[in-house]
N, C-alpha and C positions, 0 to 999 in steps of 0.2 A: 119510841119503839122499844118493846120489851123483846128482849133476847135469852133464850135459855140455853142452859152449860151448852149443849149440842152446836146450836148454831153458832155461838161465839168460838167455839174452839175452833170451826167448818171455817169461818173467815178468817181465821189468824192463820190457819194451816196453808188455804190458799195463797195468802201474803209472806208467808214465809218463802212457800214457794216459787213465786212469784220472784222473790229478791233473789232467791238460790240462781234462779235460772239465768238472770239477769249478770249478776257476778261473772257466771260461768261464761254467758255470751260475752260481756265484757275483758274479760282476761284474754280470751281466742282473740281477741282484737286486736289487743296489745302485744301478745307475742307472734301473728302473723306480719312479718314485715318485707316481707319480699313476695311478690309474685311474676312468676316464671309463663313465660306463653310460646308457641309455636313449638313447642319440645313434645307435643303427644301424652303420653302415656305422664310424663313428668309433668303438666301442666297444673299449675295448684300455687297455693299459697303456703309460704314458709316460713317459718320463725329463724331459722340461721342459714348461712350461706355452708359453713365447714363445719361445722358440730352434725353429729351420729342426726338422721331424721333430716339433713339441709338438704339445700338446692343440690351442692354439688356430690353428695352421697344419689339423689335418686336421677341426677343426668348421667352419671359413672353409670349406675344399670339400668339406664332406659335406650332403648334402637333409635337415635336421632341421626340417622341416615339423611342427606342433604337437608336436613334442616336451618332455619335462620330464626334462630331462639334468643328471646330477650329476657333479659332479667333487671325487675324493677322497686328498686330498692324504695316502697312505699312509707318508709318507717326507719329512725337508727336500728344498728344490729350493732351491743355493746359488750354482746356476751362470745364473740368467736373467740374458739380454741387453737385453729387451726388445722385439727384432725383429720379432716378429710380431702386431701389435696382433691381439685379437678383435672381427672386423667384425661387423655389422647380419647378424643369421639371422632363422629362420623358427620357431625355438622358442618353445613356451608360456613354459618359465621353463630357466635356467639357475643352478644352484647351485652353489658354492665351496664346501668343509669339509673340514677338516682333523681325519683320525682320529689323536688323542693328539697331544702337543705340536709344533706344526710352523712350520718358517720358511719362505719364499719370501723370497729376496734373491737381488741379483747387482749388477751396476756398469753402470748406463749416464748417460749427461748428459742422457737426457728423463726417462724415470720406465721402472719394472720391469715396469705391468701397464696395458695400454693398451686402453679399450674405445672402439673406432673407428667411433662408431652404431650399436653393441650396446644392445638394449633387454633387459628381464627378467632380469637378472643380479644373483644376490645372491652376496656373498661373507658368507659368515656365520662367522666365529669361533670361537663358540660361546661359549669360556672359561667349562665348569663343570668344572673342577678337573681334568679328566681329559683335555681337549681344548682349544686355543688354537691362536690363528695368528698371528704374525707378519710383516709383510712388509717389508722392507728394500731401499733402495737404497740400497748401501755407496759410492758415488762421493764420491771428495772435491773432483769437480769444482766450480767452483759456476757455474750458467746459469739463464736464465732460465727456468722449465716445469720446473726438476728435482725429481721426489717419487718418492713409490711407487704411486703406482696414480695413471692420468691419464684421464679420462674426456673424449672426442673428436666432434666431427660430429654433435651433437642425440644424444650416448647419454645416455637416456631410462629412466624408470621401473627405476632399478637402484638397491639397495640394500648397502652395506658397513656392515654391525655385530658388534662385538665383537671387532675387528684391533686387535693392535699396530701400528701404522704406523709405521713407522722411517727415515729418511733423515738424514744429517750435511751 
């Protein structure tokens, strides 16, 4: 099959294309690693839980008035800063679990997971052989308040069972 300049540039452009696009779908994949459900207007997939754009930035401003909102950590999240504590909502319960083995870590000098008079919050583990969570603050700072998950301001009736809790 003979091909002239036109067509051959026509096919390489669409395979260019073609891999661009793919890339791009592939990356969205990789940094979506949490998905959030029964929260409304917040429901969607997330790439962090505390960094600017996470979980806990669009439950802070979404109406989750008697809701029971799970959050399912589909993916490690390795890059938390901490930044955006989860304040005081309107939720029935809010749930943490990690589908098949998962870490939350990142580097800060307070702690990685801040409930800032957040009530009904369970982080649950699980750890039956198929499921675990670990949570890590890799900082080798050392301050005063430094952990991994830091509970703030009266946060009440929350419960963490069956975490590795990790901090150096």
């Amino acid at each position: 099959i003979a091909l002239d300049d036109k067509q051959l540039t026509s096919i390489l452009m669409n395979k260019l294309l073609v891999t661009i696009l793919s890339c791009c779908v592939f990356s969205l994949t990789i940094h979506s690693q949490i998905v959030v459900s029964g929260a409304g207007s917040a429901d969607n997939t997330y790439g962090s839980l505390t960094n600017s754009g996470g979980v806990f930035q669009a439950l802070n401003n979404a109406t989750l008035t008697d809701a029971n909102i799970t959050v399912t950590l589909i993916g490690n999240s390795t890059t938390e800063g901490g930044s955006i504590a989860l304040n005081q909502g309107a939720w029935s319960s809010l749930t943490i679990v990690p589908e098949g083995v998962r870490t939350i870590s990142g580097t800060s000098s307070t702690s990685i997971i801040k409930l800032s008079g957040a009530d009904f919050v369970t982080i649950n583990g699980l750890n039956d052989g198929q499921n675990s969570l670990t949570i890590s603050n890799l900082s080798t700072a050392v301050s005063a308040g430094m952990c991994a998950i830091n509970l703030l301001f009266d946060a009440s009736y929350n419960t963490i069972s069956i975490c590795y809790r990790d901090w150096e």
